[in-house]
C-alpha positions as CSV (number, residue, x, y, z in Angstrom):
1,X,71.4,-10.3,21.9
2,X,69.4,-12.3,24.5
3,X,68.4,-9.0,26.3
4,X,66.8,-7.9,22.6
5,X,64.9,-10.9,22.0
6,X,63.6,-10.7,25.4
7,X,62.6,-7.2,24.7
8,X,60.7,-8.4,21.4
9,X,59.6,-11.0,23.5
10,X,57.8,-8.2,25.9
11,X,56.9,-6.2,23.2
12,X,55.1,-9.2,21.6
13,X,53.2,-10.5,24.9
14,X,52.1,-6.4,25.1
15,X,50.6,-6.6,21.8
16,X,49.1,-10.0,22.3
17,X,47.6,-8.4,26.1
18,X,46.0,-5.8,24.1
19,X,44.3,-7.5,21.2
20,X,43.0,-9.9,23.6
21,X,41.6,-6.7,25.2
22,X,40.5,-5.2,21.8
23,X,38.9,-8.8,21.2
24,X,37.0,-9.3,24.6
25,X,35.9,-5.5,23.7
26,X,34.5,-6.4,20.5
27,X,33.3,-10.0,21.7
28,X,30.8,-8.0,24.8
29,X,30.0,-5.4,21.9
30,X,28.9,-8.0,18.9
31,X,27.2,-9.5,22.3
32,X,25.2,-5.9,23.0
33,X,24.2,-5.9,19.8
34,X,22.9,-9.1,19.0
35,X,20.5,-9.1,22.2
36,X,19.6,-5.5,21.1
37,X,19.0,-7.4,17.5
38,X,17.0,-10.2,19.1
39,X,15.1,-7.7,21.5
40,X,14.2,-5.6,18.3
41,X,13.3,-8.8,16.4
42,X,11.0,-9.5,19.1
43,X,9.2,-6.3,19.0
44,X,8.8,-6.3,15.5
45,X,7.5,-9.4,15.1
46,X,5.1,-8.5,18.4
47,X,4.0,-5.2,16.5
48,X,3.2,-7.3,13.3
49,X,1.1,-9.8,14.9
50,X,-0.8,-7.0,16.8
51,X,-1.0,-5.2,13.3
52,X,-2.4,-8.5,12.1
53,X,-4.6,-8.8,14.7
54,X,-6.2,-5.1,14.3
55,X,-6.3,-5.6,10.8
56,X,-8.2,-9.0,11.1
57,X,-10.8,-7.0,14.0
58,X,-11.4,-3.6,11.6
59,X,-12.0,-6.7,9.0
60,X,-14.7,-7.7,11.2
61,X,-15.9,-4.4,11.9
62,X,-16.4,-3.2,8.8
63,X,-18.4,-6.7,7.8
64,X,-20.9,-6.3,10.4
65,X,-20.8,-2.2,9.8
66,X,-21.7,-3.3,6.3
67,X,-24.6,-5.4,7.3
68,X,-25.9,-3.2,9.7
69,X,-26.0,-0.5,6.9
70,X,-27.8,-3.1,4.5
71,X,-30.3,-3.6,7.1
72,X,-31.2,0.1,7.2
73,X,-30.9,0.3,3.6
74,X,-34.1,-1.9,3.5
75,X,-35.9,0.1,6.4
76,X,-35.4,3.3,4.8
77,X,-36.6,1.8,1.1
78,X,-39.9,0.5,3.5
79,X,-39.9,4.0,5.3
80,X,-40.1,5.5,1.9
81,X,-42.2,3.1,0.6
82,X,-44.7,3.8,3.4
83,X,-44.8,7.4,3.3
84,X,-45.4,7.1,-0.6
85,X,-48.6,5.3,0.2
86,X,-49.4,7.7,2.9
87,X,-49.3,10.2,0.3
88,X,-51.1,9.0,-2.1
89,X,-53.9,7.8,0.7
90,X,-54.0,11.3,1.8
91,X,-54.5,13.2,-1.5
92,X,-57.6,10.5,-1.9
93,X,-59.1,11.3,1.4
94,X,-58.6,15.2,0.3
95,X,-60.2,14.3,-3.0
96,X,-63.1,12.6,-0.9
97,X,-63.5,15.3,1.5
98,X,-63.4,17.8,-1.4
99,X,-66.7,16.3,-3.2
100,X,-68.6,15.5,0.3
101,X,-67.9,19.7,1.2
102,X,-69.0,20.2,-2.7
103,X,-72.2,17.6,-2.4
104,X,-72.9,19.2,1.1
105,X,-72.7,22.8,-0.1
C-alpha cells in the first residue's frame, strides 16, 4: 500500500514538474508577446504623430500654395487688364495713323 501511494506520490510531483514547465513556457511566451505589444504600440503611436505632423506641414503648404496662387491671380487680372488697354491704345494710334496717311495722300 505504501509502495502505491509513493507511486501516486511520483506520479503527482511528475505532473506538478511539468505544469510548472508548461507555466514558465507560457509565462516567457505572454512575456514575448507583451514587449512585441508594447514595441507595436510604440510604432503606432510614432507613425500617428509623424502622420500628424505631415498632415499639419501639407496644411501649411497648401495655405501658403493658396496664397501664392491669389497673388498671381491678381497679376494675371493686371496682366490682362494692361494688355486690354494696349489694345485699345493701339487700334487708336492705327485710327490716327490711318487719317494722317489719308490727310497726307
Amino acid at each position: 500500500r505504501l509502495t502505491g501511494q509513493q507511486q501516486e506520490i511520483n506520479s503527482l510531483m511528475q505532473r506538478k514538474s511539468a505544469v510548472d514547465e508548461e507555466n514558465a513556457r507560457l509565462k516567457n511566451e505572454f512575456r514575448n508577446l507583451n514587449r512585441k505589444f508594447k514595441d507595436k504600440s510604440q510604432e503606432l503611436k510614432d507613425t500617428e504623430e509623424c502622420a500628424q505632423k505631415k498632415e499639419g506641414q501639407n496644411r501649411l503648404v497648401i495655405k501658403n500654395l493658396e496664397k501664392e496662387n491669389k497673388g498671381l491671380n491678381i497679376c494675371c487680372a493686371d496682366l490682362l487688364s494692361d494688355l486690354e488697354k494696349l489694345r485699345k491704345q493701339d487700334a487708336l494710334w492705327k485710327k490716327e495713323k490711318s487719317g494722317n496717311d489719308a490727310r497726307i495722300k
